[in-house]
C-alpha positions in Angstrom: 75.2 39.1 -4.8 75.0 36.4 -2.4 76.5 38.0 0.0 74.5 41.4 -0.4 71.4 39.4 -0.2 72.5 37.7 3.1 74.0 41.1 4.5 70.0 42.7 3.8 68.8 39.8 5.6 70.3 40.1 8.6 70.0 44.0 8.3 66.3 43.2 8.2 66.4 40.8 11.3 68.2 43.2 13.3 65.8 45.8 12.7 63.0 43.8 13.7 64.8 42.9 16.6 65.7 46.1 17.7 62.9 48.1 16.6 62.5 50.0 13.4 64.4 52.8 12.1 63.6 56.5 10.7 66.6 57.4 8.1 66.8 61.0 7.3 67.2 64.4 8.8 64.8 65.1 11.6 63.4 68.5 10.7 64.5 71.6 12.3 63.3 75.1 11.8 66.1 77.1 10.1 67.1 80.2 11.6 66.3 83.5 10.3 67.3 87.1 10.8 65.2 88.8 13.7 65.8 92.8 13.6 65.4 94.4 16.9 62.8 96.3 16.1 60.7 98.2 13.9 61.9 101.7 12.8 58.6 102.9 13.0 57.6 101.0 16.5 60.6 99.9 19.0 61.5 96.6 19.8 59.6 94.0 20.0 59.7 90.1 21.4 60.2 86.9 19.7 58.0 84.5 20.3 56.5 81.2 19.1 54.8 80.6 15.8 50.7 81.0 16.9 48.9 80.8 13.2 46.7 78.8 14.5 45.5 81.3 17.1 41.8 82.6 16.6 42.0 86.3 14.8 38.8 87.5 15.8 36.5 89.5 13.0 39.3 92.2 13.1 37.4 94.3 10.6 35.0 95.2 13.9 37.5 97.6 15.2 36.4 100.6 12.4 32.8 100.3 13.8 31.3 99.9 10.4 28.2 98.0 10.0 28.0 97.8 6.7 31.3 96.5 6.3 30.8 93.7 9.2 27.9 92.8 6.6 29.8 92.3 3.8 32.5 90.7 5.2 30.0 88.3 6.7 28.4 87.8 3.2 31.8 87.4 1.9 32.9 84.3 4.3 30.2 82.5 3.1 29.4 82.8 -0.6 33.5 83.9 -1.9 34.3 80.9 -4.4 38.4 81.4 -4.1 37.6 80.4 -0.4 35.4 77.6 -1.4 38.0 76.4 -3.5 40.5 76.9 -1.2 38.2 74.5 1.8 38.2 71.7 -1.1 41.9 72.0 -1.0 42.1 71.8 2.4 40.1 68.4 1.8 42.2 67.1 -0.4 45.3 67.5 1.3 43.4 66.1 4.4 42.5 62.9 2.6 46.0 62.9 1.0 47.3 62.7 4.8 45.3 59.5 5.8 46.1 58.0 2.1 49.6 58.0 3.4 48.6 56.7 6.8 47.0 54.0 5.5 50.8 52.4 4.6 51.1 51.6 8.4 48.3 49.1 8.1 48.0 46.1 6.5 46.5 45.5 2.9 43.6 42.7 3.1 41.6 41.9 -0.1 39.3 39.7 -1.0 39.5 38.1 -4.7 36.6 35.6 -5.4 36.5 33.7 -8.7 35.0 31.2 -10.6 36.7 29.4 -13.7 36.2 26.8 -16.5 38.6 25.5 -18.7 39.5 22.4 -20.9 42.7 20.6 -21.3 44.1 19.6 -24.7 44.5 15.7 -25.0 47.7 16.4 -27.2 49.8 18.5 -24.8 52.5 17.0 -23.4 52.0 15.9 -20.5 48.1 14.6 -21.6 45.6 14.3 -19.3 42.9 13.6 -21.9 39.9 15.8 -22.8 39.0 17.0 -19.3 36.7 20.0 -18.8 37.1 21.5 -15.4 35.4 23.9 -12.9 37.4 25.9 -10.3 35.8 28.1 -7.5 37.9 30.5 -5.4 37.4 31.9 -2.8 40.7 33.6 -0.9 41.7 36.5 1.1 45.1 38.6 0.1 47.6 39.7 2.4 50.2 42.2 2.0 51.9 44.3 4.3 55.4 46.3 4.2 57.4 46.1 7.1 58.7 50.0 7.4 62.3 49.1 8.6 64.0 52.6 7.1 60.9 55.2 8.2 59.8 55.1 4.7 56.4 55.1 5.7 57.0 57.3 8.4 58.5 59.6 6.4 55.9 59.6 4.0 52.9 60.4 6.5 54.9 63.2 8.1 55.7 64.6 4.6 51.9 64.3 3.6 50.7 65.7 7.2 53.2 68.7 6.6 51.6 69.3 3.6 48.1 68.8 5.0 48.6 71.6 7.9 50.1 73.9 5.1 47.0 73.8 2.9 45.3 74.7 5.6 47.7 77.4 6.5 47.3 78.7 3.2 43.2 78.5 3.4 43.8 80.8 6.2 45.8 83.1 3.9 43.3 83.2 1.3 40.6 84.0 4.0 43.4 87.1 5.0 44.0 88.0 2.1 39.9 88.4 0.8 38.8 90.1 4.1 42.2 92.5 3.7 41.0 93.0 -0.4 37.6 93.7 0.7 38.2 96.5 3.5 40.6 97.9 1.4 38.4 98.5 -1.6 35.2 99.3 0.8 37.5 102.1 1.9 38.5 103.2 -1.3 35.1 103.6 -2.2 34.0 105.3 1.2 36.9 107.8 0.2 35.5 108.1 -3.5 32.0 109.0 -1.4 33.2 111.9 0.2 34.6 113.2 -3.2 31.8 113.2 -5.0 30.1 114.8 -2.1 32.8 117.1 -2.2 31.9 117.5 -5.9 28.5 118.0 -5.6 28.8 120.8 -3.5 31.5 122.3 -5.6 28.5 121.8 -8.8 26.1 123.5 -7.1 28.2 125.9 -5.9 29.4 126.6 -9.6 26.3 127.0 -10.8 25.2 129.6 -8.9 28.5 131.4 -9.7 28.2 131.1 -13.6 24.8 132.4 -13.0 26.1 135.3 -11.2 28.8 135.9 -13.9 25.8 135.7 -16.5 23.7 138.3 -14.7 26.5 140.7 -14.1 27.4 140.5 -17.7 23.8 141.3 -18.9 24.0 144.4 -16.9 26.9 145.2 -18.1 29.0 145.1 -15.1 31.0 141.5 -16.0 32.5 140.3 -18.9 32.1 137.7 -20.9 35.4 136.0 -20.4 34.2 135.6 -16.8 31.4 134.0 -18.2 32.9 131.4 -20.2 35.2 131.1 -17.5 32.4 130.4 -15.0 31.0 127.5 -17.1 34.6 126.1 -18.2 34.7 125.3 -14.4 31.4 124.1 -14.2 31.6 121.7 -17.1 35.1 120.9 -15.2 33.5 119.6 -12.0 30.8 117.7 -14.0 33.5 116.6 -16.0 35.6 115.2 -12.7 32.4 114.3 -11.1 31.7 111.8 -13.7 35.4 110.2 -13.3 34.8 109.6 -9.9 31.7 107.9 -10.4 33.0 105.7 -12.5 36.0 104.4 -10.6 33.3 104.0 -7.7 31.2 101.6 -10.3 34.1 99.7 -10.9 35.2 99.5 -7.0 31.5 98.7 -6.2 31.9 95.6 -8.9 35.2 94.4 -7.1 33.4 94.1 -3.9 30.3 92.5 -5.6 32.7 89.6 -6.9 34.4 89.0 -3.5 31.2 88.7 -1.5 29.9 86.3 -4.4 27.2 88.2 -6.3 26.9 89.4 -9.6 28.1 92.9 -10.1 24.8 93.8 -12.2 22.4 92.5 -8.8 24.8 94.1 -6.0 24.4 97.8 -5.2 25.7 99.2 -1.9 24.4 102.9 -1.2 26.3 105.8 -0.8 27.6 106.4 2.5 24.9 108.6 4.3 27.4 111.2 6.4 29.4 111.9 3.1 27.5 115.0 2.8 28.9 116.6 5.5 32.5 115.6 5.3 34.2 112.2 6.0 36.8 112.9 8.7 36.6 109.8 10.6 39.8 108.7 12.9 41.3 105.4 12.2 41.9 102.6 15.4 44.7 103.6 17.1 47.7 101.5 16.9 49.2 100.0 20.0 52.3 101.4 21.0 53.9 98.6 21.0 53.0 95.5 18.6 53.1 92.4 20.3 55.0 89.9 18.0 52.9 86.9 18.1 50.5 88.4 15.5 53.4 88.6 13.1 54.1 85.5 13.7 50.2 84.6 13.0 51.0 85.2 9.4 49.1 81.8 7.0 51.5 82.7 4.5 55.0 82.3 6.8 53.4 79.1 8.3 52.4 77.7 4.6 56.4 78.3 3.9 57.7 76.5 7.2 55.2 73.6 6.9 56.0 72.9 3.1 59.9 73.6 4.0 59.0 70.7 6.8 57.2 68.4 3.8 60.3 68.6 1.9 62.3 67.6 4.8 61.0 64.3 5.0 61.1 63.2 1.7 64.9 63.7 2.3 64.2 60.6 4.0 62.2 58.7 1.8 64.6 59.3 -0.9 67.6 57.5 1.5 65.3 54.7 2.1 65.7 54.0 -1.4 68.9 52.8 -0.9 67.7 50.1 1.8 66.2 46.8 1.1 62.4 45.9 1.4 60.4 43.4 3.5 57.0 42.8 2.4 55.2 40.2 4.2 52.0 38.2 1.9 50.2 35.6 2.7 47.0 34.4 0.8 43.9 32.1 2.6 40.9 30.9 1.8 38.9 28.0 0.3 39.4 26.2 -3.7 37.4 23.8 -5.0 36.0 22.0 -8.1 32.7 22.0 -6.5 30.5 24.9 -5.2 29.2 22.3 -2.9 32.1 21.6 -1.2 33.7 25.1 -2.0 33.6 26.0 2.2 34.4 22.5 3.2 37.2 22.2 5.7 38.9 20.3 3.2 39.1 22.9 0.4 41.0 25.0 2.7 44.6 26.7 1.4 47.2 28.9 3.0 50.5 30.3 1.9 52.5 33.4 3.7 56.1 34.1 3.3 58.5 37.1 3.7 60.1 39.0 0.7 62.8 41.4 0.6 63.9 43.7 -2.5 67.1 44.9 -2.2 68.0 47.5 -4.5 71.8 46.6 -6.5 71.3 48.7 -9.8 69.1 51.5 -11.1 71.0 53.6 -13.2 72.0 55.9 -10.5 68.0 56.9 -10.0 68.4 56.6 -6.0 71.2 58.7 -6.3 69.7 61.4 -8.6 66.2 61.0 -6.6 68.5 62.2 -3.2 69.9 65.1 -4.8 67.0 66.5 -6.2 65.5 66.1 -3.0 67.6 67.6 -1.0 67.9 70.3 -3.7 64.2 70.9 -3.3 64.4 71.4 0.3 67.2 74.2 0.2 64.7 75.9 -2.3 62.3 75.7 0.2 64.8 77.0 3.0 65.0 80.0 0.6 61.4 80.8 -0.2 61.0 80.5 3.5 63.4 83.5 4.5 62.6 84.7 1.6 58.8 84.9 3.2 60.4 86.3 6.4 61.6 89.2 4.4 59.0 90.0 3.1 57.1 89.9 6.0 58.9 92.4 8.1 59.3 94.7 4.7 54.8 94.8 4.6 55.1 95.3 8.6 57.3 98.8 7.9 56.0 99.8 5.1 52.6 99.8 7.0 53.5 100.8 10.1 55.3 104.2 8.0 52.6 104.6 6.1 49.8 105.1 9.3 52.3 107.3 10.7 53.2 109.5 7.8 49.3 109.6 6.8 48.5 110.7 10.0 51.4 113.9 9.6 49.8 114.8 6.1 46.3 114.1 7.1 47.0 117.2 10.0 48.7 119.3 7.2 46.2 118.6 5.0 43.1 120.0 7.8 45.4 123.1 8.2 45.4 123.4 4.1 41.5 123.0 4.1 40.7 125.7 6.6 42.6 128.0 4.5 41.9 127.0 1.4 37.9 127.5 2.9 38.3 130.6 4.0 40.6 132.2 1.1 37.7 131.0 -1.1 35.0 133.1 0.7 37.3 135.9 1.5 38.3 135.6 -3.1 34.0 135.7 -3.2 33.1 138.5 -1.1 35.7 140.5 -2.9 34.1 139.4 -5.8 30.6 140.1 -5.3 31.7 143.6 -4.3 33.6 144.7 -7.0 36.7 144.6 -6.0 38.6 141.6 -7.3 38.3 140.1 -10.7 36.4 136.6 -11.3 39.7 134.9 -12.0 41.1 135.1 -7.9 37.3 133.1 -7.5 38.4 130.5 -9.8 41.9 130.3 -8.5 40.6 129.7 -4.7 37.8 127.7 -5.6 40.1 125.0 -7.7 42.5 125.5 -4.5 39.6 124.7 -2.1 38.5 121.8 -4.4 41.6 120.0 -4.5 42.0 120.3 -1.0 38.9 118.9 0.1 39.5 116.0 -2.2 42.9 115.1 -0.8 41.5 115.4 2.7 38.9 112.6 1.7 42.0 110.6 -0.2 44.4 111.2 2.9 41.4 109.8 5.5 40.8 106.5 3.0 44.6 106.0 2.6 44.8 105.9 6.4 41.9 103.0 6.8 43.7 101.4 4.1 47.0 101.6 5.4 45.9 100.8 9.1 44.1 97.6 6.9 47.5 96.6 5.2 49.2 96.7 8.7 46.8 94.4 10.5 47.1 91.9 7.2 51.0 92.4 7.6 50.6 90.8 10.8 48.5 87.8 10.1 45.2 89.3 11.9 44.1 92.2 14.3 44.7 92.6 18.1 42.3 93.5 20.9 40.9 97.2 21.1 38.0 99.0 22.3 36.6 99.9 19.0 36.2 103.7 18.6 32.3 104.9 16.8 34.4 106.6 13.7 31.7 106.2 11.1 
């Protein structure tokens, strides 16, 4: 023991000496696997991680006012972002807890107390009452020979830049949820337009069906026939309305109001037909914005956190210095408490050297380094991930696009069979049943136009999410 003891002391003077250590692994970023390229893009370059990069208000690319508006609304008044800034705060204030170990501890400890001796304790000093004022300052301070402390702040500054890597995903992540739904329910628009035209249009043929059967010239199977459609459409019309209730309540939550006081109008051209065009994507993504993404940074920065408290965990194995000292003035007197006389002092080193614990450092080592290889995974893991939302996306815009020009060939015929099936009609020579036929043909193609054009914003919405933000473009007037 003696000679440990004597060994840590002389470690501990040679570190002072020659400066002060940092034991651990410095941390290094591991390496992934890069593809070449996207299959639905090129190649591409790799570059340096830039979360911290302004995005921009991406969402102003589709030219949509009302959606700049919410999204604006939704910045301000979202409570998962509000809760997410307080995070950000406390990992901030965790940070300068841990910084706060570099300085010395200096406390002030004033007291006052009265006591009386016992006469018959051994040894006596008779019945004496005293009075004892205090008035000292405490010093403590731990000389960080091993990087504890240094470990420790760079561990709790990690974690502090990763909280606010993962605000940034949470703000990401609400804009992407909120464009995606506003979209769905733009899409949801334009069916129930579509709908509404297909009600009227109904109408007027069940009363057709009703006159011709009063004259005898229809039957009444085309009748019932007539108003099993119409009943139909109301029937799907209804649906529709509904899942656009329930969509305009998901956007009322993220922008912070009450479903019951938020309303947002029907969107004014869906009357006519939504064919808008969705921002074209560059032909070549520049890689920086994938490497924009909060959600990879979160996963390096904690991977780095974990890192360091490798090091802390060896430290544990290393004596500790602690310097004290205590000051001030002691007295019987409160006269002559400040008295140059009353003065006291005391300061001395001590050092804890570690010799037994049950194998705790050892155990505390492992299950650090453990954690770190956990985080080594999640963080690849992330990578993964990462490029999988990138190609999915970047398939989906261009696959949308190829059905969406299908789906405008399928329209125009579906159109014009419909008034080709009605003009036969209406002259007598085709039955009611080719109506029905290309009207439910020209119904369902006008509805998967409008889903085809909303999975396109959406998909072109998951893609700029899938790269951690948007990119400059000259925004085109689609709506």
């Amino acid at each position: 023991m003696l000679k440990a003891a004597i060994f840590a002391a002389s470690a501990a003077a040679f570190s002072i000496v020659a400066g002060p250590l940092t034991i651990g692994p410095d941390y290094q970023r591991p390496a992934v696997e890069v593809p070449a390229g996207f299959k639905a893009s090129g190649t591409w370059k790799v570059a340096q991680p830039s979360d911290h990069l302004p995005k921009g208000n991406w969402w102003e690319i589709f030219a949509d006012p009302t959606l700049n508006a919410l999204q604006s609304k939704a910045r301000q008044s979202n409570q998962e972002l509000q809760a997410a800034f307080a995070v950000v705060n406390q990992s901030r204030a965790a940070a300068r807890i841990a910084r706060s170990e570099f300085f010395p501890t200096l406390d002030a400890n004033p007291g006052f107390r009265r006591e009386r001796f016992s006469p018959n304790q051994e040894p006596s000093f008779g019945a004496i009452t005293a009075n004892t004022f205090r008035m000292p300052l405490d010093l403590s301070y731990e000389i960080d020979l091993w990087g504890r402390v240094r470990r420790g702040f760079e561990s709790a500054r990690a974690e502090a830049e990763a909280s606010i890597a993962a605000f940034h995903n949470v703000m990401l992540t609400l804009q992407a949820d909120l464009a995606q739904n506003y979209f769905a329910l733009r899409a949801l628009d334009a069916e129930i337009a579509v709908l509404e035209r297909t009600i009227a249009s109904r109408t007027e043929q069940a009363s057709i069906t009703a006159s011709r059967f009063d004259t005898g010239l229809g039957t009444e199977f085309d009748v019932q026939r007539a108003r099993t459609q119409l009943a139909t459409s109301e029937a799907e019309l209804a649906g529709v309305k509904r899942r656009r209730v329930e969509l305009e309540n998901a956007i009322a939550i993220l922008v912070g109001e009450t479903p019951s006081a938020f309303a947002l109008a029907r969107f004014e051209n869906a009357a006519i037909g939504w064919k808008p065009a969705p921002p074209t994507i560059p032909a070549d993504l520049p890689s920086n914005l994938l490497e924009r993404r909060p959600d990879i940074a979160e996963a390096e920065r904690l991977l780095a956190a974990d890192n360091a408290r490798i090091g802390i965990a060896k430290a544990g194995f290393f004596p500790a210095l602690r310097l004290t000292g205590s000051g001030g003035y002691m007295s019987a007197d409160m006269d002559s408490l400040f008295n140059w006389d009353s003065h006291f002092w005391s300061i001395g080193p001590s050092i804890s050297l570690p010799i037994f614990a049950g194998g705790r450092n050892v155990a505390n080592l492992r299950r650090s380094r453990a954690r770190f290889e956990e985080s080594v995974a999640r963080y690849r893991q992330r990578v993964l991930v990462a490029f999988g939302e990138v190609e999915n996306a970047l398939a989906g815009i261009q696959l949308l696009a190829e059905q969406a020009a299908a789906q405008e060939r399928a329209l125009e015929s579906s159109r014009r069979a419909r008034e080709l099936a009605t003009e036969s009609f209406n002259t007598g020579l085709t039955g009611y049943l080719d109506v029905i036929d290309a009207d439910r043909d020209a119904l369902f193609t006008e509805r998967t136009s409008a889903q085809v054009t909303g999975a396109r914003y959406i998909a072109t919405v998951q893609l700029i999410k899938a790269l951690g933000g948007g990119w400059t473009i000259t925004p085109a007037n689609n709506l």
